[in-house]
N, C-alpha and C positions, 0 to 999 in steps of 0.2 A: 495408456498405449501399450500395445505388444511389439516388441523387436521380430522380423521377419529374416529370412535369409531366400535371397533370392540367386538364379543363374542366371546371367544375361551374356550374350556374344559380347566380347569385344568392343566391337564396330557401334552395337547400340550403347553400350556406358561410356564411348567416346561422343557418340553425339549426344545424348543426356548430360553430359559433364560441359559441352559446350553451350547447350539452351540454357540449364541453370544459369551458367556465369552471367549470360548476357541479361537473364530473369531476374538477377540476384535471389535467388533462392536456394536451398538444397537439394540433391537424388531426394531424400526420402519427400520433403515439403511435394515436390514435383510428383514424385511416385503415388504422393497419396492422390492428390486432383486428379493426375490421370486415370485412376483405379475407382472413383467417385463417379468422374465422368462418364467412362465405360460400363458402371453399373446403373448408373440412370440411362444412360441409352439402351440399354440391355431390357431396362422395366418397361420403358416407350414403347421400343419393341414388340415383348409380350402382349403387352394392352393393346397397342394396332392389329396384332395376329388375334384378339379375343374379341376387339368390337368388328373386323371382318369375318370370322367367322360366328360372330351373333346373325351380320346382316345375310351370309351367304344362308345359314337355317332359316330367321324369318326376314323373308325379303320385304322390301319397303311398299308400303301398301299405296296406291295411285292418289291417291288426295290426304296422304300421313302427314304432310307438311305444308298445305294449300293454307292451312289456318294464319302459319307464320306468312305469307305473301303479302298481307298490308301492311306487315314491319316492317318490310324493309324501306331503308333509306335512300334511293340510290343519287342522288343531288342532283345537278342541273348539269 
């Protein structure tokens, strides 16, 4: 692991220092989940802006997905 230094207001390292307590965890334990999180949402992201812009260059062709129509399930 690397030691980082961080700036933060105030205001956010008081309420960070308040969710830990109640987490039982650490800033740093906490700082990292939230810095995971934000990068996995960050990748979702990307990949939603690259498969609609696949679909906006080749748009879906009128019978591309007629073949999946007897899979489905839909129950009673």
């Amino acid at each position: 692991m690397k030691t980082v230094q961080m700036t933060l207001d105030d205001d956010l390292v008081k309420t960070v220092d308040r969710v830990v307590d109640r987490l039982h965890t650490t800033r740093s334990a906490f700082a990292r989940k939230a810095l995971r999180d934000a990068v996995k949402k960050v990748n979702v992201s990307m990949l939603e802006q690259k498969h609609k812009k696949g679909y906006e260059r080749y748009h879906v062709g009128k019978d591309e997905f007629s073949v999946w129509e007897s899979e489905h399930e839909w129950g009673d």
